[in-house]
C-alpha positions, 0 to 999 in steps of 0.5 A: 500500500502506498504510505501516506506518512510525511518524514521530516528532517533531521531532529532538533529542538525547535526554539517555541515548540516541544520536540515532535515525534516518537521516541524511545527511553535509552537510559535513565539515571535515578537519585533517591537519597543520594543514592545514584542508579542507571536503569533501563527499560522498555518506554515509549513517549510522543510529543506532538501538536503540544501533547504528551503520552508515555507508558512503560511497566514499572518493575514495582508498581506495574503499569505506569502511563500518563498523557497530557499537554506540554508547552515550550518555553526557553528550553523548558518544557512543562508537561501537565497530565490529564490522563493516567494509568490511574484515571484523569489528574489534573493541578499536577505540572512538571517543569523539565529541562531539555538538553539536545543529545545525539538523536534525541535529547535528555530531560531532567526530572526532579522531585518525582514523588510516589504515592508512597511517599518516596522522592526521586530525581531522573535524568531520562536519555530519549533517541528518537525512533521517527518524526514521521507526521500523519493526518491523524496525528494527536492525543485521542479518547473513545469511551465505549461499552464502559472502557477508556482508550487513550491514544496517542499518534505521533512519529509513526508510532501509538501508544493505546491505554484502555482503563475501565470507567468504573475506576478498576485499575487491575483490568488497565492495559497499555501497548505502543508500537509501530503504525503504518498508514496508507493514503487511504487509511489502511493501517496497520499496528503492530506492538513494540510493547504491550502489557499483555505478554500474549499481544507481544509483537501482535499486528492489527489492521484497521481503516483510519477515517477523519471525520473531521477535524476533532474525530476519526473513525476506527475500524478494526476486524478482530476474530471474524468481528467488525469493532468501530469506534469513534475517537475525539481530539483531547 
């Protein structure tokens, strides 16, 4: 199929706006107590049209996703969640320095705090995977048949959390990976990541239709079954 995704050019950190497209988490080194460690593990983050979302599963506390709104301002960014593992946040805002770096950047957390009380620090090392740019690009929610979908596109990636309303945490799950889309809206999503051991490197078609410029149309074929559904822009 011929693909409709518009590539950019090489990366940089444009002076007003955050830095658009996928990238994946290289490395990050945590202060707690001045104790220092370098972690690794498997994180996905989009920036685009000033919106975030990231996910990854956390070694301790499971699945750990957030999305939101980001802006820009003299190397700067400030990410203000709206959206996490946990259900909607808001009054919550992080001030993060950003660094150019060799393929990505670095951004610096401070004062990461749990809900159990501990404090961290980060410094995250981000590569960037692509800043590939699509029609359907953003951050998106469905809410059907009593579940949440965040989703987020952006650098031909996604990055999909679905948590039910009831407020139910245990049955939330995440994926991100790959996304491919045609001229005429057929795409294809295949997992980097999922929460799910069984959905591992799984691979769904769909039809993607803007219907205009706040929603899009998902149509999916899943076990011999049609699934629609509606996204709105957040």
């Amino acid at each position: 199929m011929k693909i409709s995704n518009k590539t950019s050019g090489t990366f940089k950190l444009p002076s007003s706006l955050p830095p658009e497209g996928a990238y994946r988490l290289k490395k990050v080194a945590i202060t707690e107590n001045g104790r220092h460690e370098i972690c690794f593990r498997d994180q996905l983050k989009i920036y685009t049209q000033q919106r975030f979302m990231f996910a990854f599963m956390h070694p301790e506390f499971g699945i750990d996703a957030g999305a939101g709104l980001t802006s820009w301002h003299q190397g700067h960014m400030t990410e203000e969640p709206q959206e996490t593992h946990n259900g909607p946040i808001n009054g919550l805002k992080f001030k993060i320095p950003v660094e150019p770096a060799l393929g990505g950047f670095t951004q610096t957390i401070v004062g990461m705090t749990y809900a159990d009380g501990r404090s961290l620090d980060m410094v995250e090392t981000w590569e960037s995977l692509s800043q590939t740019t699509s029609d359907f690009d953003g951050l998106w929610q469905s809410i059907d048949n009593s579940v949440i979908k965040t989703k987020m596109i952006g650098g031909g990636h996604f990055i999909l959390l679905k948590r039910p309303l009831s407020g139910e945490t245990s049955d939330t799950t995440f994926c991100f990976g790959n996304l491919v889309i045609a001229d005429d809206g057929q795409a294809i999503e295949t997992n980097m990541t999922s929460s799910i051991i069984d959905s591992m490197n799984a691979s769904r078609r769909m039809v993607l239709t803007l219907a205009d410029k706040h929603h899009f149309n998902q149509t999916t074929l899943f076990d011999g079954m049609v699934i629609n559904e509606i996204y709105q822009r957040l």
